[in-house]
N, C-alpha and C positions, 0 to 999 in steps of 0.2 A: 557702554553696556552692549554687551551681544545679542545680534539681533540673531532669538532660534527660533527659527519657525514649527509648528507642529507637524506630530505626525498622526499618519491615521492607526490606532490600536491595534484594529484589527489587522496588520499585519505584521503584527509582533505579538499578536495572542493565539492566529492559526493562520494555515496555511502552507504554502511550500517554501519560507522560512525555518518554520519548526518542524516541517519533518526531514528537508536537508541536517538540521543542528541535531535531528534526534539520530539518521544515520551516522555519523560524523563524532559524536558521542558514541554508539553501539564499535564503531571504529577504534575510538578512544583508549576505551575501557576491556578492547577484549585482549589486549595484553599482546598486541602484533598478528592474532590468527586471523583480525580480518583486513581488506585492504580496501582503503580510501575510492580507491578508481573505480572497483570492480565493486564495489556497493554503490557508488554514485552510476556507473552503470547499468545496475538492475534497477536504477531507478528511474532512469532513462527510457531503458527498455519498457518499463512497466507503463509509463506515462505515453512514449508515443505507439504502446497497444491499444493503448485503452480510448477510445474516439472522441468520447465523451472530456476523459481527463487531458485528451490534449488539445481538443476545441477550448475549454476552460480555461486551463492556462499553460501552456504551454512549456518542454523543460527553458524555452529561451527564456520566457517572463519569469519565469523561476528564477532563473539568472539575474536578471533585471531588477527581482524581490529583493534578492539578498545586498546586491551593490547599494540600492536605497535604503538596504538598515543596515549595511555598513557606514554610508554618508551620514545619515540620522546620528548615528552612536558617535559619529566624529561631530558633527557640531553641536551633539549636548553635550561634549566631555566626558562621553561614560557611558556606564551604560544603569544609572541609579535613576531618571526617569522613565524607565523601563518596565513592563511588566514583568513579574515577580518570575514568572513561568521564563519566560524571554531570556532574565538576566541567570538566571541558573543551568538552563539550558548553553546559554554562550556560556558560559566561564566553564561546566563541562567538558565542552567540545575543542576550548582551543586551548587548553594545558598552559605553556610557557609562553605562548605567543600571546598578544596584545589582543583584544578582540576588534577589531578595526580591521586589523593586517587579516588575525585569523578569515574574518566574514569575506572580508572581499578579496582574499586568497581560494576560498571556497567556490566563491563566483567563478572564478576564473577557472577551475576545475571543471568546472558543472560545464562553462561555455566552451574548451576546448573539447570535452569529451562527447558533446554534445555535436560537434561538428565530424565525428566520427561513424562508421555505418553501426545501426544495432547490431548488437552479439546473437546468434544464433544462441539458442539452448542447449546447444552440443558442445558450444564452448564454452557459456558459463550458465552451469544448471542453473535453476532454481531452485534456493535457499533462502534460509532466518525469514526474515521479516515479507522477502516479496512475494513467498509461497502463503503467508499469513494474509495476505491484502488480494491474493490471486484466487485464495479459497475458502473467505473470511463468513457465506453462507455455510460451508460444507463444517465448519469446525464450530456453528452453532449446530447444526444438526449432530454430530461426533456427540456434542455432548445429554439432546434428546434421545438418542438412542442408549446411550451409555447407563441414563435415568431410565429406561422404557425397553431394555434390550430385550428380556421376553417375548415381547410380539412379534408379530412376522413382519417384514423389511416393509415392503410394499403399504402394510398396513398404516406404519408408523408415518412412511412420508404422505399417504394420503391423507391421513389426520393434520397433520401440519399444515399443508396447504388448503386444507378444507376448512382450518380453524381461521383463516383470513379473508376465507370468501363472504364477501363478492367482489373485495377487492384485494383477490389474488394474484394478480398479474405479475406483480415486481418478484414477490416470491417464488412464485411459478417459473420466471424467466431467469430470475438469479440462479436456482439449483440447476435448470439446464444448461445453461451458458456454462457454469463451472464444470457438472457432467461431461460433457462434449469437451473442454480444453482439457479435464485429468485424460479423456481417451486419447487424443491429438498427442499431448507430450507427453503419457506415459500410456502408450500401446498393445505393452501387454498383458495377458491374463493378470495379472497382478494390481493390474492398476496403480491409483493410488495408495495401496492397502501397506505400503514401507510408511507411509506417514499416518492414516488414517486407517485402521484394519477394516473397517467394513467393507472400503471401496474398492472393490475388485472392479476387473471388468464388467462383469454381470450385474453385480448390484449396481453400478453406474447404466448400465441400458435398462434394466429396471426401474431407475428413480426415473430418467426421461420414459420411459412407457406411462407411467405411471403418473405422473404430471401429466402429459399427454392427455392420459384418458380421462382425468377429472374436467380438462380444460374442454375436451370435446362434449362428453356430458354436461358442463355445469353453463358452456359460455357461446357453445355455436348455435 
């Protein structure tokens, strides 16, 4: 009898398992327009931006994720004690290949790319899914505004943020931090407003004014 040992669920229910197998899939499925490397690189990039996301886990351990549910799915023979999400997600992501080979062929992707310098933004913009994760407060607000467009700018984010006080903070901090990076990587008058129409330059210094001054009224 085979002696298999368990594994822990949770990381084959989330994690940086299934959102490598969900890039890798979007890869899969877009019919050759998108490429393997340079979406595992934006996701790279995204993770050693982010201080928190790479305090957490790191893209190395990310690596490290996936070779251990590649070993796992080789000594249960399959990948049928698996979670349902898990096993649908691999068979997906790796077509003709075996999911064993597939997963820790992936690994090894993640870990030589990984020893590479980040990509500037001039040389691989921001796209699909990492501009989704990069501006995932501002495209909750796209669509209060879109419900709410009537009012005047200023008015709408101050209701929002006001409608979590007194413990507004994370929200207050999310909309600027995203504010300030649409100013950084896209500069001018225009702003973000190619993806988002409202976010111009201006209306971006206005949401940070404007947070701002709630934060000085309601909290200093």
């Amino acid at each position: 009898m085979v002696d298999v040992k368990p594994f822990p669920v949770s990381l084959f229910s989330d994690g940086p398992a299934l959102r490598i197998l969900d890039i890798a899939i979007a890869v899969q499925e877009s019919g050759g327009e998108l490429s393997l490397d340079l979406e595992i690189q934006r996701y790279i990039r995204l993770v050693r931006n982010d201080v928190t996301a790479d305090w957490n886990c790191s893209v190395y351990a990310a690596a490290g994720v996936l070779t251990f549910v590649a070993d796992s799915v080789e000594s249960h023979g399959g990948l049928s004690d698996f979670p349902p999400e898990f096993r649908e997600k691999t068979k997906r992501a790796c077509g003709d290949m075996e999911p064993v080979e597939y997963v820790r062929t992936l690994a090894e992707i993640v870990l030589i790319l990984n020893r590479q310098p980040t990509l500037e933004y001039s040389e691989l913009p921001v796209a699909g899914w990492e501009f989704l994760r990069m501006f995932r407060y501002f495209f909750g607000l796209h669509a209060i505004l879109m419900d709410d467009g009537d009012r005047e700018f200023d008015e709408i984010v101050a209701d929002v943020v006001s409608a979590e006080h007194p413990y507004c903070h994370d929200i207050a901090l999310a909309y600027t931090i995203e504010a300030q990076r649409a100013m950084v990587l896209y500069p001018g008058e225009g702003g973000l407003s190619a993806h988002l129409s409202w976010a111009t330059r201006d209306a971006l210094l206005e949401l940070i004014d404007t947070v701002n001054d709630h934060m000085r009224r309601e909290h200093s």
